[in-house]
C-alpha positions in Angstrom: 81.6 102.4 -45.4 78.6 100.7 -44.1 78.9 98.5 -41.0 79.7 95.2 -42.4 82.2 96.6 -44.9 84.2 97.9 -41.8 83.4 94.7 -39.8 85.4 92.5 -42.8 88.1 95.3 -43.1 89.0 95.1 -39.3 89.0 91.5 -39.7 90.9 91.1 -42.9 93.7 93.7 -40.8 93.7 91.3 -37.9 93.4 87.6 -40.0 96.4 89.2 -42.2 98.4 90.0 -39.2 97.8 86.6 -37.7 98.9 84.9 -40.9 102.0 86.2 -41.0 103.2 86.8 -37.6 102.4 82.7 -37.0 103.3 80.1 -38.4 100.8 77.2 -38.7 101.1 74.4 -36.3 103.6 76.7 -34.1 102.9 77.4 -30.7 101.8 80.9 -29.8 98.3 81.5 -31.2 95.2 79.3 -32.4 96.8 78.1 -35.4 99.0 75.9 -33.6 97.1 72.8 -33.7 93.2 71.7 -35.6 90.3 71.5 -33.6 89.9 68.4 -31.3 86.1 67.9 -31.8 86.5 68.5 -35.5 89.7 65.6 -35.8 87.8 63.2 -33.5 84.7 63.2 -36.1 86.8 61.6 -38.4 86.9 58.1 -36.8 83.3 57.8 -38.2 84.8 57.8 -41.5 86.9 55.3 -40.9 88.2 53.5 -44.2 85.8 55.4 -46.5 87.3 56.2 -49.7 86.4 59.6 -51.8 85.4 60.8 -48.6 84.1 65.1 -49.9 85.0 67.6 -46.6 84.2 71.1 -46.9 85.4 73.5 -44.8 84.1 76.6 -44.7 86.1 79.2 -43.0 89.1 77.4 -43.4 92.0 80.6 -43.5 95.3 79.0 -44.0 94.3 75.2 -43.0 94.3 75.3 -39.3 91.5 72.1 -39.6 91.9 71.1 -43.5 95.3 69.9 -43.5 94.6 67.8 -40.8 92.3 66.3 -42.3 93.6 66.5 -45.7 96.5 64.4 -44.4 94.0 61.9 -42.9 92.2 61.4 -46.7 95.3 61.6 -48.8 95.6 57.7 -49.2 91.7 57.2 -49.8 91.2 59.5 -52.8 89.5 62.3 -50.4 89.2 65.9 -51.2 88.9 68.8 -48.7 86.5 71.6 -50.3 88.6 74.9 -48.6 86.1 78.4 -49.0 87.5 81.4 -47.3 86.6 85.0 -48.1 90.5 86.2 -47.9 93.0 85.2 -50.5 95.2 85.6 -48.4 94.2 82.8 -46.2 94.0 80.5 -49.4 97.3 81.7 -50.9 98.8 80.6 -47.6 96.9 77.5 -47.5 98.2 76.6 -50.8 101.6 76.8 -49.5 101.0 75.2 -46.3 99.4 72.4 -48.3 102.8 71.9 -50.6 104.5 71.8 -47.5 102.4 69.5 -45.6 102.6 67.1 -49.0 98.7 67.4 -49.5 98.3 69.6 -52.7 96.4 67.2 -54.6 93.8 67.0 -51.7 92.9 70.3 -51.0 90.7 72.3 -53.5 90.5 76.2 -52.7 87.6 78.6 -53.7 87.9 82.4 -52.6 84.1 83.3 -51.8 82.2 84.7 -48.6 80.2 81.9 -47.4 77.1 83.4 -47.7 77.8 83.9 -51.6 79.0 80.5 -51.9 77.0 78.0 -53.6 77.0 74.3 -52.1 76.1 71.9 -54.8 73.2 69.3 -53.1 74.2 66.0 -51.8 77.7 66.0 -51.9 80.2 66.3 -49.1 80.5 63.7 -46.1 82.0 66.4 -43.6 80.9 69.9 -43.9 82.9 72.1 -41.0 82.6 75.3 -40.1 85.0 76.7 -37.4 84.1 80.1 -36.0 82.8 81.5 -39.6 79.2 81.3 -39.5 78.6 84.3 -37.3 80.7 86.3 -40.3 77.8 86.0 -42.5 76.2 89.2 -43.8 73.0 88.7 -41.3 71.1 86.2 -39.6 68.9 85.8 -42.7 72.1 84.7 -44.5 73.1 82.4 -41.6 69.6 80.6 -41.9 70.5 80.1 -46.1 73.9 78.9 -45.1 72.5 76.2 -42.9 70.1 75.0 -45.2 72.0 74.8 -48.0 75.4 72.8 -45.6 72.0 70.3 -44.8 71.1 70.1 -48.4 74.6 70.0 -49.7 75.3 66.6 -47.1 74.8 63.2 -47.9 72.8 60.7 -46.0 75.0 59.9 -43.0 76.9 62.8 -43.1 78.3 65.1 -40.7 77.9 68.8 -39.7 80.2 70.5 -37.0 79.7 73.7 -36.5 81.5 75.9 -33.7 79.9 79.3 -33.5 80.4 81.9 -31.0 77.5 83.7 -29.5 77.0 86.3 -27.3 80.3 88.5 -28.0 81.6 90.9 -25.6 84.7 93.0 -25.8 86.4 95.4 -23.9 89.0 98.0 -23.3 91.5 96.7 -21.1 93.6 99.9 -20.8 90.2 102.0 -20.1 87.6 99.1 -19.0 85.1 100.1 -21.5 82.4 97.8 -23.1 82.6 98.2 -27.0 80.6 97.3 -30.0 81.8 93.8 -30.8 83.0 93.7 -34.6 81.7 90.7 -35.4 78.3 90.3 -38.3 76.1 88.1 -36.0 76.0 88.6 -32.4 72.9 86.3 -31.0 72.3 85.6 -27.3 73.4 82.0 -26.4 69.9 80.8 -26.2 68.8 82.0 -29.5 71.9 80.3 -31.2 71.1 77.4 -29.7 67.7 77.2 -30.8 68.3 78.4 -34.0 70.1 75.5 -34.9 68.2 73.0 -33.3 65.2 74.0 -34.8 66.9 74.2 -38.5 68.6 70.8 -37.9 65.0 69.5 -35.7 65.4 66.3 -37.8 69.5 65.0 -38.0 70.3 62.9 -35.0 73.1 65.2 -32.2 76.2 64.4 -31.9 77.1 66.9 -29.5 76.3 70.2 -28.2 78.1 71.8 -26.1 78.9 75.6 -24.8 82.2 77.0 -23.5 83.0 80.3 -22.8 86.2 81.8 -23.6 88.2 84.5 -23.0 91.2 85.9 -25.6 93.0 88.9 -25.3 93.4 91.0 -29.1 95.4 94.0 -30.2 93.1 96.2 -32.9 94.2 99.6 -34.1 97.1 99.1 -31.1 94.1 98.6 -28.6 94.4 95.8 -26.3 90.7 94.1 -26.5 89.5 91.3 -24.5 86.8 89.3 -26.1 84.7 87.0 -24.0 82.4 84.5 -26.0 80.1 81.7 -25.7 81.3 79.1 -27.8 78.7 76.5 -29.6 80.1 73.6 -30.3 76.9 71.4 -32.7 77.6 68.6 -34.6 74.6 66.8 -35.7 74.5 63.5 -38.4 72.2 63.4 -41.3 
């Protein structure tokens, strides 16, 4: 199994596990309430109608369903890509539940191999899923084609962790972070500025963060820089 294959395998163990130990919207893990920065964006949509989100990333709807609920009475439509069917499969449910079926559309891809058709979304959101791309080369394609894919005045927030450590707790060792893309801070940063060199910021902002994980019944703490860029067409 080559290095990315057992990246998305580890991942898939621990997303899976997440899923269905918590609930979403329940206290007790990051799926208990959206994004602040992502919900706030929507006041500059403010009675649009047909507004196109696309999330990509979404797993079970930690950010769509929010939004979807937001949408629901102005013909919106939240775009939801996620490479796990089991995320989607969940999101479907949650969406029943959360009386927004008809609002969310699911596609089951790996956002690098996902096609964005030009010029259509208002909102394109991606929550901690670009550095899961297969390299940075595939990152660079991904941006271009959210820029390409966004109308004029539209939206892209991105939140992107960079610099990735984790360690051991129980023996204090650093380890290899299992994560696709692992850029310095710096280099994120100027990645994206320099792909994005002509949308107007929003915001951009770095906070680092600290979680503690259980892998293969190792307790792992993984310290990040996250990127929070949100920049207007």
């Amino acid at each position: 199994m080559n290095r990315i294959d057992y990246i998305r395998e580890e991942e898939k163990k621990y997303h899976d596990l997440c899923y269905e130990q918590y609930k979403l919207f329940e206290t007790g893990s990051w799926l208990y309430k959206p994004v602040k920065t992502v919900m706030d964006l929507m006041d500059y949509f403010e009675g649009q109608n047909n507004l196109q989100v696309l999330d990509l990333g979404s797993g079970v709807g930690r950010n769509s369903i929010p939004i979807a609920q937001k949408i629901q009475n102005s013909s919106g439509t939240v775009t939801c890509v996620d490479l796990l069917n089991s995320a989607l499969t969940k999101l479907q449910t949650y969406s029943k539940e959360y009386g927004v079926i008809n609002n969310i559309k699911t596609e089951q891809a790996a956002i690098e191999n996902y096609y964005i058709q030009r010029n259509t979304y208002d909102y394109i959101v991606a929550v901690s899923s670009l550095e899961h791309v297969q390299s940075e080369e595939d990152l660079k394609n991904v941006l271009h084609s959210m820029k390409e894919g966004t109308k004029s005045g539209g939206i892209n927030c991105l939140i992107i962790n960079s610099n990735i450590q984790e360690i051991d707790l129980h023996t204090n060792e650093e380890l290899d972070a299992l994560i696709e893309i692992n850029l310095p801070t710096e280099d994120m940063i100027h990645l994206l500025k320099s792909i994005y060199k002509e949308w107007k910021e929003i915001k951009v902002e770095i906070k680092e963060l600290v979680y503690d994980i259980v892998r293969d019944e190792r307790h792992i703490q993984l310290i990040t820089n996250a990127i929070t860029f949100v920049v207007q067409k």
